[in-house]
C-alpha positions as a printed NumPy array, in Angstrom:
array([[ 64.447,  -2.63 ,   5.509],
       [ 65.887,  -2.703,   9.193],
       [ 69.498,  -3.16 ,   9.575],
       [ 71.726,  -6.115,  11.116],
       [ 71.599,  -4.125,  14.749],
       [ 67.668,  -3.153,  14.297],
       [ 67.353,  -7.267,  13.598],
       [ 69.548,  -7.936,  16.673],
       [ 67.832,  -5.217,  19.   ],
       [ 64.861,  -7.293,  18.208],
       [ 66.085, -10.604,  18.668],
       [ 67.415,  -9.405,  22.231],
       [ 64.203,  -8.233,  23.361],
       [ 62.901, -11.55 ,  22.297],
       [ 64.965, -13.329,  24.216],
       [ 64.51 , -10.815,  27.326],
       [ 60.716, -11.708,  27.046],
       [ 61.01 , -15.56 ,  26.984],
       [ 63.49 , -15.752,  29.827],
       [ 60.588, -13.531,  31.826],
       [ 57.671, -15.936,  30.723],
       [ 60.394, -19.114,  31.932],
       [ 60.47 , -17.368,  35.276],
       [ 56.765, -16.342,  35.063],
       [ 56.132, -19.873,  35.446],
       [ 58.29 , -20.636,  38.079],
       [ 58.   , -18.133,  40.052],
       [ 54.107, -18.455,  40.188],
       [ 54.03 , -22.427,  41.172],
       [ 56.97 , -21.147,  44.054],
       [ 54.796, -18.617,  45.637],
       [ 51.323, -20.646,  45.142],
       [ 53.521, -23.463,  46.684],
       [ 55.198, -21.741,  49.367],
       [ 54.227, -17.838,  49.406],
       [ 58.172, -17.002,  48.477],
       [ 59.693, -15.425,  45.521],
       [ 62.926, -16.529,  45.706],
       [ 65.765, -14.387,  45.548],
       [ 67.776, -16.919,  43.72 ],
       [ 65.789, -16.413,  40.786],
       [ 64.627, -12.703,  41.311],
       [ 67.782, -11.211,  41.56 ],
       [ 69.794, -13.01 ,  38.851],
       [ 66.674, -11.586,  36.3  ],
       [ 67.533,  -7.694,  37.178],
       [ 70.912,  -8.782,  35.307],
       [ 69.374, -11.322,  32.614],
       [ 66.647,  -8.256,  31.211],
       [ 69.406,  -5.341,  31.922],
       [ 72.037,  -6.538,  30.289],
       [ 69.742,  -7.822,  26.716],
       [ 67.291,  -4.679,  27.201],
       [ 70.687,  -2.36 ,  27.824],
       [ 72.044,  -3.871,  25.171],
       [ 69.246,  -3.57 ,  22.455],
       [ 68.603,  -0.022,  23.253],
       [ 72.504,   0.704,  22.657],
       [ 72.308,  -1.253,  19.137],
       [ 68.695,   0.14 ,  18.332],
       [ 69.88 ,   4.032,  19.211],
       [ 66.565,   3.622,  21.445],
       [ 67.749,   5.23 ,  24.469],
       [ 64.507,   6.366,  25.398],
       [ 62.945,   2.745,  26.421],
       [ 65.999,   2.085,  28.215],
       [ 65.399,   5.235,  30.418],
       [ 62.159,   4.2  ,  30.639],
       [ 62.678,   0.469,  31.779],
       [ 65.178,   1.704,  34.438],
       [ 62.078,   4.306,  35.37 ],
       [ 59.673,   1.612,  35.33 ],
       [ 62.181,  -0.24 ,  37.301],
       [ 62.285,   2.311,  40.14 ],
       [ 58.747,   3.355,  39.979],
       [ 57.215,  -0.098,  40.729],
       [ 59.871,  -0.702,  43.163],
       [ 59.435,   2.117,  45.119],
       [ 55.485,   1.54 ,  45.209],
       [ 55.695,  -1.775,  46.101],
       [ 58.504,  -0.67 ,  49.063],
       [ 56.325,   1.992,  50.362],
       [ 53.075,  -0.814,  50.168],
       [ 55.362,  -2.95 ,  52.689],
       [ 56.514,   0.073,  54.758],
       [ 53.01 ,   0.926,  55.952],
       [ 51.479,  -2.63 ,  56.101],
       [ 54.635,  -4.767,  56.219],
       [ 51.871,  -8.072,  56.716],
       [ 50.245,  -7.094,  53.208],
       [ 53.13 ,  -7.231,  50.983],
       [ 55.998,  -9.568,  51.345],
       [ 59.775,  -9.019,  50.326],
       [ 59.757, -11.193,  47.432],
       [ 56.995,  -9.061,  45.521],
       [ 58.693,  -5.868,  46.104],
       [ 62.064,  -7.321,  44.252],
       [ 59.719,  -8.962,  41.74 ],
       [ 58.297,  -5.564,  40.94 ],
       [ 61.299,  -3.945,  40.024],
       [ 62.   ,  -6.446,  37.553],
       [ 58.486,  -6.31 ,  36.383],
       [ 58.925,  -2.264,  35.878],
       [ 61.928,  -2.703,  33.882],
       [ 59.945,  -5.154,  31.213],
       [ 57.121,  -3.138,  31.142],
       [ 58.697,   0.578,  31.469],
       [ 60.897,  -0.397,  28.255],
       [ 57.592,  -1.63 ,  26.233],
       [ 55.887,   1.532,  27.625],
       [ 54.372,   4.673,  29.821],
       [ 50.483,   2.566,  29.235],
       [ 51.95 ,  -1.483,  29.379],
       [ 53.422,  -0.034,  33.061],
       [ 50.209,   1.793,  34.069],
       [ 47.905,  -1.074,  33.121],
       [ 50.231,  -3.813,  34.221],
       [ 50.201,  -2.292,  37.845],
       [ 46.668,  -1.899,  37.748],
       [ 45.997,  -5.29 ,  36.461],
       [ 47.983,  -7.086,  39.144],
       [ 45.64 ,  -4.92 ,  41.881],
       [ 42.893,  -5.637,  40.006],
       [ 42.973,  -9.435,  39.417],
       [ 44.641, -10.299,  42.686],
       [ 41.728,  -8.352,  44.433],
       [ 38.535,  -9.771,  42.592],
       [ 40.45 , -13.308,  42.973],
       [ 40.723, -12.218,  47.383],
       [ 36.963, -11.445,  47.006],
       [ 35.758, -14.838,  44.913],
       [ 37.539, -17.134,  47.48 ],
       [ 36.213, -15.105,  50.246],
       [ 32.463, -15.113,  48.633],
       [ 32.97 , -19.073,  48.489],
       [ 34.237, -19.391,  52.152],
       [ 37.493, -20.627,  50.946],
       [ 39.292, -17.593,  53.233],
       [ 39.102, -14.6  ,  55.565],
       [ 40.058, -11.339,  55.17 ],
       [ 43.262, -12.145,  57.531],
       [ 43.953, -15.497,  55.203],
       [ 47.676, -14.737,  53.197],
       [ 47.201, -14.865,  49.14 ],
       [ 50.446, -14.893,  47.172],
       [ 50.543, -11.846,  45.123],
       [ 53.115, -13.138,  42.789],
       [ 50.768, -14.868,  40.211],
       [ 48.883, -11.674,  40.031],
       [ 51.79 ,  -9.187,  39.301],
       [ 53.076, -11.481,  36.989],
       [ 49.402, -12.016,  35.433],
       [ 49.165,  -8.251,  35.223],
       [ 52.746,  -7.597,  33.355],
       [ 51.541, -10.213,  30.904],
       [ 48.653,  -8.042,  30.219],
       [ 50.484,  -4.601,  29.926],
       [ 52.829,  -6.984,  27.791],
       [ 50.31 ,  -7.815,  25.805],
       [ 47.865,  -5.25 ,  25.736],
       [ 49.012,  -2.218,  27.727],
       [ 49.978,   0.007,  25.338],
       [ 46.892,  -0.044,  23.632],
       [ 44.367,  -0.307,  26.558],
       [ 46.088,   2.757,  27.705],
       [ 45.937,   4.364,  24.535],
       [ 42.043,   3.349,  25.074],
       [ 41.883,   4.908,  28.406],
       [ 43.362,   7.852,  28.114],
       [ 40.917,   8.477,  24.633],
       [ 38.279,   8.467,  27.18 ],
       [ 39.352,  11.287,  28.17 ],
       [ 41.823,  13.295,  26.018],
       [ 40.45 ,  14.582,  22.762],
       [ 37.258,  12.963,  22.97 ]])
């Protein structure tokens, strides 16, 4: 039976999870609206998931997702910064702060919800460029916001990371 911290841990993650799906949808009607992530929102939500994921590890004794939230956190941030750095028109501000927060929710779940969460973003945001540009509904100059797809993708290595990675990797490892 878990303890009264284990049940708390728990409870904090919960909570870390529905503040992200409350910004999920606000953030994505912003940037569909107006091709911003606002920092007004962004940056208060580094604090929001540090301070409940911080403080679940410390009452969990699970150390190890909080070292590898804050290495999610980097990770993504620093691919996202280096995506802007050699095509500063491709990637806008907003998304790289928005990916560091992204990191840290999926880094603490884990190694294969922050692999296939990156991917996924890539993955949907790029078929959705090619569908509207099949229909004639944009170029390939034409700006997409690629907010809703980062957030699409962390809700899939939310949801389903860790076990499509497990998936993935099977393909490979031991099989």
């Amino acid at each position: 039976m878990p303890d009264l911290s284990d049940t708390i841990a728990l409870a904090l993650v919960i909570l870390a999870l529905l503040y992200f799906a409350a910004i999920s949808v606000v953030l994505t009607l912003i940037d569909i609206r107006t091709h911003r992530l606002p920092n007004r929102i962004v940056l208060p939500s580094y604090v929001v998931a540090g301070v409940l994921l911080a403080t679940a590890a410390v009452l969990s004794g699970d150390l190890v997702a909080l070292l590898r939230a804050v290495i999610g956190m980097a990770a993504l941030y620093v691919f996202y910064f280096t995506l802007r750095l050699v095509r500063p028109s491709g990637m806008g501000g907003g998304d790289v702060k928005l990916a560091g927060l992204i990191g840290l929710y999926l880094g603490w779940i884990g190694w294969g919800a922050l692999a296939v969460g990156a991917f996924a973003a890539f993955l949907l945001g790029g078929l959705f460029g090619v569908v509207i540009m099949l229909a004639g509904r944009a170029g390939r100059k034409t700006a997409i916001p690629f907010g809703p797809w980062m957030i699409a993708g962390a809700w899939i290595g939310v949801f389903a990371g860790e076990a499509l990675g497990r998936w993935y990797t099977g393909l490979f490892v031991g099989a």
